[in-house]
C-alpha positions as CSV (number, residue, x, y, z in Angstrom):
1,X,-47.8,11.8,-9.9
2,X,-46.3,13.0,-12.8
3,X,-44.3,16.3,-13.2
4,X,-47.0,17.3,-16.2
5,X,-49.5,17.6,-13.2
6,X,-47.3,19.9,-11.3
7,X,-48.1,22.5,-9.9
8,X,-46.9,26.8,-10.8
9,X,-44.4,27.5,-8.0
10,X,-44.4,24.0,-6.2
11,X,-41.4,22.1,-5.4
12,X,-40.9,18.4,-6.1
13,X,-38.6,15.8,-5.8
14,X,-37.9,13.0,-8.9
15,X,-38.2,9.8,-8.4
16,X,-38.1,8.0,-11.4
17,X,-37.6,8.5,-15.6
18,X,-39.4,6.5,-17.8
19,X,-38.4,7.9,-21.0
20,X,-36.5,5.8,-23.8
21,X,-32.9,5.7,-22.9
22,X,-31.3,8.0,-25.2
23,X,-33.6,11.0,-23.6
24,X,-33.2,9.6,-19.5
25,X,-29.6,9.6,-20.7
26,X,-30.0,12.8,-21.7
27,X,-31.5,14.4,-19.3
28,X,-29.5,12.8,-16.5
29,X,-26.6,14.7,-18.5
30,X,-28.2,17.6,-17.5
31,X,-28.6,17.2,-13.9
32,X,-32.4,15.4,-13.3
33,X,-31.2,12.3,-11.8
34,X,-34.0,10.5,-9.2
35,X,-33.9,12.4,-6.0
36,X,-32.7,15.6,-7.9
37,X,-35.5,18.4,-7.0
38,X,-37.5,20.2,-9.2
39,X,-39.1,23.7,-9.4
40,X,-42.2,24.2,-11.9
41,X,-41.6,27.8,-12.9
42,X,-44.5,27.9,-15.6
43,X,-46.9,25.2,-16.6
44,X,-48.1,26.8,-20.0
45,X,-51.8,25.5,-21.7
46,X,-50.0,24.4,-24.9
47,X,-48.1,21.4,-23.0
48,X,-44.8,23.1,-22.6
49,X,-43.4,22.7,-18.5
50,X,-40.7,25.5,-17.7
51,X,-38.7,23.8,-14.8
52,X,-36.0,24.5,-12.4
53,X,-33.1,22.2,-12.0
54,X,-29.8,22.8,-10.1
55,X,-30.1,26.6,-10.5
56,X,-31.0,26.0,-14.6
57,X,-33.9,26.7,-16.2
58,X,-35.2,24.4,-18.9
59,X,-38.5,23.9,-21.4
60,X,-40.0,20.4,-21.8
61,X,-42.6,19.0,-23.8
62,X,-45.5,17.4,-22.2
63,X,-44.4,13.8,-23.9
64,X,-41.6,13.9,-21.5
65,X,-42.8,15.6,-19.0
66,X,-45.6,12.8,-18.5
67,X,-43.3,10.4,-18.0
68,X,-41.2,11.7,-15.1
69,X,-42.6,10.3,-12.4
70,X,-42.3,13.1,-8.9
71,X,-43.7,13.6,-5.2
72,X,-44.1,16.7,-3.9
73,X,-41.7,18.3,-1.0
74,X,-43.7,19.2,1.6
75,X,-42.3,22.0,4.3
76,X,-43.1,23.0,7.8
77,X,-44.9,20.9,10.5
């Protein structure tokens, strides 16, 4: 799935960017490297994703958001 389909609230784990190079540079620079995990804070109607990563918050479009590929972390038994 793809972290534009996420979830308010849920927890997921990246595992892959496939964004051009200068933005998966770019954003690996800011700490959203594959197996980094994610926290979608707000998922607003306009396309904009409000995320959680390494303790920072951050706003991204739904062009990029579409294209980080995530599973979901699943808890208890």
């Amino acid at each position: 799935m793809t972290l534009n389909d996420g979830e308010v609230n849920t927890e997921y784990i990246v595992e892959k960017l496939c964004l051009p190079i200068h933005m998966e540079k770019r954003l690996q620079a800011l700490g959203m490297t594959s197996g980094t995990k994610v926290i979608v804070l707000n998922n607003k109607s306009g396309g904009t994703l409000i995320i959680k990563v390494r303790g920072t918050r951050f706003a991204i479009g739904k062009g990029i958001s579409k294209n980080i590929e995530v599973r979901r972390v699943w808890y208890g038994s």
